[in-house]
C-alpha positions as CSV (number, residue, x, y, z in Angstrom):
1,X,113.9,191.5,71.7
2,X,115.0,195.1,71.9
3,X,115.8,194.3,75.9
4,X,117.5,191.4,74.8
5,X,119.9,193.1,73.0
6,X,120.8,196.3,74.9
7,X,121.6,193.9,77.8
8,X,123.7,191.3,75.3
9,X,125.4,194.6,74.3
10,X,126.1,195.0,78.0
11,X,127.3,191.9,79.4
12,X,129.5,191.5,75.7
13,X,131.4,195.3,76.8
14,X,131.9,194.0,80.6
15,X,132.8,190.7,79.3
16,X,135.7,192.4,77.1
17,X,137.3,194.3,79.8
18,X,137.7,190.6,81.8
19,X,140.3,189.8,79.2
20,X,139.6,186.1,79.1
21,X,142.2,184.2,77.6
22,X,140.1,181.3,76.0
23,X,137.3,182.1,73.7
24,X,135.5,179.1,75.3
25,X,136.2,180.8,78.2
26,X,135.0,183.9,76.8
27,X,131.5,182.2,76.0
28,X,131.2,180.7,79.3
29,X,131.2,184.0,81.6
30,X,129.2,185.6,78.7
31,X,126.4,183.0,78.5
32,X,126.5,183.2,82.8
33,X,125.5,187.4,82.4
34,X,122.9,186.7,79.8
35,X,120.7,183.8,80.0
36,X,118.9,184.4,83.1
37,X,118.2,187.7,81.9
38,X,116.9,186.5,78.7
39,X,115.0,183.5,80.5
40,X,113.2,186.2,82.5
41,X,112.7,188.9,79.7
42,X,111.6,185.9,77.1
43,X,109.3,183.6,79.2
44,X,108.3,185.2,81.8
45,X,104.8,186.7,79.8
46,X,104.3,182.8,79.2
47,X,104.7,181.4,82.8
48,X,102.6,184.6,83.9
49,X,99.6,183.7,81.3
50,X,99.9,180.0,82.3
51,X,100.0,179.9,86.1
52,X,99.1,183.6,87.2
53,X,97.0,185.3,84.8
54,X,93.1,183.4,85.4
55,X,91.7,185.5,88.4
56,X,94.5,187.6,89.3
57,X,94.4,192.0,89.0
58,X,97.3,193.2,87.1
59,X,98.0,197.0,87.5
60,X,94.3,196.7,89.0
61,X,92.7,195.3,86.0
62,X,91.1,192.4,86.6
63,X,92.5,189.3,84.4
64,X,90.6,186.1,82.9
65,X,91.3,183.1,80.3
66,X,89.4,182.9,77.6
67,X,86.4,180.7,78.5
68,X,88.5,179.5,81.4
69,X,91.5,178.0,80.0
70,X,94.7,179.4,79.7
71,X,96.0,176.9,77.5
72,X,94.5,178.7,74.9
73,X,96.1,182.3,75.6
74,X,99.0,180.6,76.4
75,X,99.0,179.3,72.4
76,X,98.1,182.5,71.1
77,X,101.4,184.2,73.1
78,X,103.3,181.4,71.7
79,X,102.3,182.0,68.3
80,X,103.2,185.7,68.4
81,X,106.5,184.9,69.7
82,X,107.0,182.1,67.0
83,X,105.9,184.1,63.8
84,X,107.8,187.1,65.0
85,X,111.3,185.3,65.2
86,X,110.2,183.6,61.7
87,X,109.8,186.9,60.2
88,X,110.5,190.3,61.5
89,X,113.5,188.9,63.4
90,X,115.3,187.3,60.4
91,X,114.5,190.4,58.4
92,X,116.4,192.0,60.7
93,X,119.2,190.1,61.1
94,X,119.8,189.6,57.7
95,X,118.8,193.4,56.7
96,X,121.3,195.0,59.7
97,X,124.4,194.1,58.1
98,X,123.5,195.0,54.6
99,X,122.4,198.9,56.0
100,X,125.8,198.7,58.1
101,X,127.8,197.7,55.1
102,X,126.0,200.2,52.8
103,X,126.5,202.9,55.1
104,X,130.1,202.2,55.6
105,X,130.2,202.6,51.9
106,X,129.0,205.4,51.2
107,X,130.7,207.5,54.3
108,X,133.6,206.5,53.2
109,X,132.6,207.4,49.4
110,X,134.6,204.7,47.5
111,X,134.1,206.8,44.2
112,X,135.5,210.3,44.3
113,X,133.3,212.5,42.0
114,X,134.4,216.0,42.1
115,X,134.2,218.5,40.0
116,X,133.2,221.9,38.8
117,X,131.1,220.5,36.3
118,X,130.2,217.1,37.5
119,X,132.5,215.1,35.7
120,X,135.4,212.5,37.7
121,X,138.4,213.5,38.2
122,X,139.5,210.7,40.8
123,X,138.2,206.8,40.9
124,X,139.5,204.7,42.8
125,X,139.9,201.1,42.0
126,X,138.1,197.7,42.3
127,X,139.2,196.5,45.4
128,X,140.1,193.0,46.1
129,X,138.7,190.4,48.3
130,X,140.7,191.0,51.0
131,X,140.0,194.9,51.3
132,X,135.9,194.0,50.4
133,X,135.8,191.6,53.5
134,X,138.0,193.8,55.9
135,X,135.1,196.6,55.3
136,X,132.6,194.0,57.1
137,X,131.9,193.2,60.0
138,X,133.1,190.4,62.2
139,X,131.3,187.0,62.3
140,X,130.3,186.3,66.0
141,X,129.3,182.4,66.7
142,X,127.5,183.4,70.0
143,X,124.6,185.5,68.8
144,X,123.7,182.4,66.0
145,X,124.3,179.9,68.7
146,X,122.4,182.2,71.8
147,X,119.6,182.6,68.6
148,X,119.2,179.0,68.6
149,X,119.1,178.3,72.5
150,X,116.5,181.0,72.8
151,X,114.4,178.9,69.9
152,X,114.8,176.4,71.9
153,X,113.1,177.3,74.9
154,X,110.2,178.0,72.4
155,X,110.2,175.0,71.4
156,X,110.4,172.8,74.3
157,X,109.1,174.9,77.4
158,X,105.3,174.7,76.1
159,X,104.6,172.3,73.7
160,X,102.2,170.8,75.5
161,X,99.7,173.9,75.2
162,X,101.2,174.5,71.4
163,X,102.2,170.6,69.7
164,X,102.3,172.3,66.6
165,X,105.4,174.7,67.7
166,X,108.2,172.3,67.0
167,X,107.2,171.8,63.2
168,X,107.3,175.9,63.0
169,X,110.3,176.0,64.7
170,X,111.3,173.0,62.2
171,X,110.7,175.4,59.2
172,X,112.4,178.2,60.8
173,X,115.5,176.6,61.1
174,X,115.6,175.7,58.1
175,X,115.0,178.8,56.5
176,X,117.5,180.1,59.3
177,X,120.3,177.8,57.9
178,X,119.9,179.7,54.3
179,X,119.9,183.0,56.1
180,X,122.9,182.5,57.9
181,X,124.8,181.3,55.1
182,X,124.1,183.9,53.3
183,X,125.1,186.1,56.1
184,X,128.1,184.3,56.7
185,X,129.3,185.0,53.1
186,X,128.4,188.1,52.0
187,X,127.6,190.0,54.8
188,X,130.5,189.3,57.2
189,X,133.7,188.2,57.3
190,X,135.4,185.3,56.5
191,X,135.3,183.7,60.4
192,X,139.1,182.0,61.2
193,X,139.1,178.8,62.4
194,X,139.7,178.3,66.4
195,X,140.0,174.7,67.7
196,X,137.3,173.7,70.5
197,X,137.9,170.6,72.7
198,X,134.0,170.8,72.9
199,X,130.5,172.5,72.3
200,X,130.6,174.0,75.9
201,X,128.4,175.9,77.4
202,X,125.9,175.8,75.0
203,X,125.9,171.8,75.7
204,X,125.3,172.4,79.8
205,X,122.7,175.2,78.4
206,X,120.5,173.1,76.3
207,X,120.7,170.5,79.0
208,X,119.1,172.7,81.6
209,X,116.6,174.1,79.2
210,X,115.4,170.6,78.6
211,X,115.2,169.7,82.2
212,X,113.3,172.9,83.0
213,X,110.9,171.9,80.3
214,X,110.3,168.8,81.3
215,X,109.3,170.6,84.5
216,X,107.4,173.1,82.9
217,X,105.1,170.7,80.9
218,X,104.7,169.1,83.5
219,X,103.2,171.5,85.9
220,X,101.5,173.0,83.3
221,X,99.8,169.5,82.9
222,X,99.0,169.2,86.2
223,X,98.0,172.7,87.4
224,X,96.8,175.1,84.3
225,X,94.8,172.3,82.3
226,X,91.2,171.0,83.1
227,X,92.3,167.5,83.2
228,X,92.9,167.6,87.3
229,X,90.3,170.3,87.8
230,X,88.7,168.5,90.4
231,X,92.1,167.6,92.6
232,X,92.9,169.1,95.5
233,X,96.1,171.4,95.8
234,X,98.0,169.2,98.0
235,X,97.2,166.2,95.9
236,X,98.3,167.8,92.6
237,X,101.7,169.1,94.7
238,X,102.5,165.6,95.0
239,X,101.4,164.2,91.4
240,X,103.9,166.9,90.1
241,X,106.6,165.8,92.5
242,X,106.2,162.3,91.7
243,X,105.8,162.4,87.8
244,X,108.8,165.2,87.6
245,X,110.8,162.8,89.5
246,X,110.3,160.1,87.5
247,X,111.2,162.1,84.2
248,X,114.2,163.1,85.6
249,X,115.0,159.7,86.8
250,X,114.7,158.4,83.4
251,X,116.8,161.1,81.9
252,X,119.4,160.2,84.4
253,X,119.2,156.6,83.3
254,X,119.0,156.7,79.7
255,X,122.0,159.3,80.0
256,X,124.1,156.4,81.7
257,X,123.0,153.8,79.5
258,X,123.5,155.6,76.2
259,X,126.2,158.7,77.3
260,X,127.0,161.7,74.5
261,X,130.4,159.5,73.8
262,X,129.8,156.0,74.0
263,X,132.6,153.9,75.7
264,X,134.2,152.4,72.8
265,X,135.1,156.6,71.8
266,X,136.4,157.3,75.1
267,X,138.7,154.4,74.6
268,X,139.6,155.4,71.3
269,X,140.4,158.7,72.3
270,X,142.6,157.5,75.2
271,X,144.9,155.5,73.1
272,X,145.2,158.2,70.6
273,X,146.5,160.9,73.5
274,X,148.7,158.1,74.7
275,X,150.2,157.5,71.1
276,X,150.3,161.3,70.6
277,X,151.8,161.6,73.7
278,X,154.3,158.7,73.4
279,X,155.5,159.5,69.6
280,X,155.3,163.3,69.2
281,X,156.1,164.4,72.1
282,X,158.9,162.4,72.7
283,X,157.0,160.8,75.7
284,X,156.6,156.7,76.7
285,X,158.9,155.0,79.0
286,X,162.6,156.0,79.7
287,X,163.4,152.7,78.8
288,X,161.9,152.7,75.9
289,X,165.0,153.3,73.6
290,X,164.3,152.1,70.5
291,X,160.7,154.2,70.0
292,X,162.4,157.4,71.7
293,X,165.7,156.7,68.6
294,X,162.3,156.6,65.9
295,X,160.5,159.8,67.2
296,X,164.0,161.5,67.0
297,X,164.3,160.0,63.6
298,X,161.0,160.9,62.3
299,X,160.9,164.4,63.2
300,X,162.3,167.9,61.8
301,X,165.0,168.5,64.6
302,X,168.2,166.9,64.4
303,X,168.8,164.1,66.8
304,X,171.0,165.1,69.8
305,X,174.1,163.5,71.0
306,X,174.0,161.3,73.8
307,X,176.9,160.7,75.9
308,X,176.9,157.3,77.4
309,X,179.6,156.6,80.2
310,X,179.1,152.8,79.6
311,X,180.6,152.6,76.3
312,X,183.8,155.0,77.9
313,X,184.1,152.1,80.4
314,X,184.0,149.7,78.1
315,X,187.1,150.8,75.9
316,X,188.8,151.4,78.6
C-alpha cells in the first residue's frame, strides 16, 4: 500500500504538468500510469503463491504448500490483504485528514495567546463556513473510485480459493460508504459539481478486471487445484482454452442481448439531442419557419429583423 501510493503520487505530479483539458480526460491518462503498476504491486504475491510457489526456490529457499495445496495459502494471503483494507487502511484514510487538518490548525495558531503573564491579548474570531472548509483539503473522486477498483480485484480475481471474500468485501463497503461520508463532510471540502457524459474509465476498468478474473479462476481451477491432478499438461492447456472461451463467449452474448443502455434509452436519448438541438439551438430545417419564429420567441434575446426581398417585390 505504501508502493501504491508513492507511485499514485507520481503519475498524479506528471499527470498535472500534461495540462489536460477534461477532468475525464484527466482520469483517463491517470488510470493508464497506475493500474498496471498497482495490478503488479497488488496481485502479483497471489498469482506467485497460486501458480509458482509449490516446488519452486525463491532467493534459494526452497518453497512448498501447505500439505500440497496452494489453495489454502492462497486463502490465508487473501485474508491478510482483506482484513488489512477493512481495518488499518480505513483507519488511515479516515485518520490522515483529521492529523492534516489538526496540524494546519495549530501552525497556523488560530488563537493568539500572548502575553507576559499568560493572559490574551488577541483572539481571533469564529470563522465561518466558508473560511472552515477553505482550510481543508480538496475532495479527489479518483482515490475513492481507484479504492474501489482495487477491492475489486479482491473480490473477483480469487474467489474461487476464498468464496467467503465477496461477503467481507460486502461488509467493507458498507462500512466504507459511512467512512467516506464522513470524510466527505467534515474532513474535506465541499466537492463542486462537474457534469460527466459517463462513468469512463473506471467502466472499461472494471470490465477488464472481470474478464481477467474470469481467466484467473479459471486457470486456477484447472491448474493449482487437485481436481485435474491426474491430467496431463497439454490436456489441461486445452480445457482452459476451451472453458475460457466459452466464458468469454457468453459475456459477449449476454452483453449484446441485454447492453448497459437498452435500446429503448438509446432512442430516447436520440430524440431528446434532436429536440435540444432543433429548439435551443435554433437548429431543424431551414424551412422550418414557424418552429425557428417560436425558439426566437421563447428565448432571452430579442428576435432579429429579417429582411425579405419578396415582400419589397411585392409592393412594388
Amino acid at each position: 500500500e505504501m508502493m501504491n501510493w508513492v507511485f499514485t503520487k507520481v503519475a498524479k505530479w506528471l499527470t498535472d504538468r500534461e495540462n489536460h483539458r477534461a477532468y475525464s480526460e484527466y482520469q483517463s491518462y491517470l488510470l493508464a500510469k497506475t493500474v498496471v503498476f498497482k495490478f503488479v504491486n497488488c496481485y502479483f504475491s497471489l498469482y506467485y503463491i497460486a501458480f509458482f510457489k509449490d516446488g519452486n526456490q525463491l532467493f534459494t529457499m526452497p518453497m512448498s504448500c501447505t500439505n500440497g495445496d496452494c489453495l489454502t495459502d492462497l486463502g490465508s494471503q487473501l485474508a491478510v490483504f482483506m482484513l488489512f483494507r477493512v481495518t488499518l487502511q480505513n483507519f488511515i484514510e479516515l485518520g490522515w485528514p483529521w492529523l492534516q487538518q489538526y496540524i494546519r490548525d495549530q501552525t497556523e495558531q488560530r488563537s493568539f495567546n500572548s502575553s507576559l503573564f499568560g493572559g490574551a491579548l488577541t483572539v481571533m474570531p469564529d470563522l465561518s463556513q466558508a473560511e472552515r472548509e477553505s482550510k481543508k483539503e480538496d475532495y479527489d473522486v479518483y482515490e475513492d473510485m481507484d479504492e474501489v477498483l482495487i477491492l475489486y480485484g479482491y473480490t473477483t480475481l480469487f474467489v474461487v480459493a476464498c468464496p467467503w471474500v465477496p461477503l467481507l468485501a460486502l461488509v467493507s463497503s458498507v462500512l466504507e460508504c459511512f467512512l467516506d461520508q464522513k470524510k466527505l463532510v467534515l474532513l474535506h471540502r465541499r466537492p463542486f459539481p462537474m457534469p460527466a457524459g459517463s462513468n469512463e474509465p473506471w467502466d472499461t476498468a472494471f470490465d477488464v478486471f472481470g474478464v481477467l478474473a474470469m481467466i484467473t479462476n479459471t486457470a486456477v481451477i484447472i491448474f493449482a487445484s487437485n481436481a485435474f491432478s491426474g491430467w496431463a499438461h497439454s490436456h489441461k492447456a486445452l480445457l482452459f482454452m476451451a472453458f475460457e472461451h466459452l466464458m468469454i463467449f457468453g459475456r459477449v452474448a449476454v452483453g449484446f442481448f441485454y447492453p448497459a443502455v437498452p435500446t429503448e434509452v438509446k432512442l430516447l436519448q436520440m430524440q431528446q439531442a434532436h429536440m435540444v438541438h432543433k429548439h435551443l439551438n435554433l437548429g431543424g430545417d431551414e424551412d422550418d419557419h414557424e418552429t425557428r419564429a417560436n425558439a426566437m420567441m421563447t428565448s432571452q434575446m430579442p428576435a432579429p429583423f429579417v429582411h425579405d426581398m419578396d415582400d419589397e417585390e411585392e409592393d412594388g
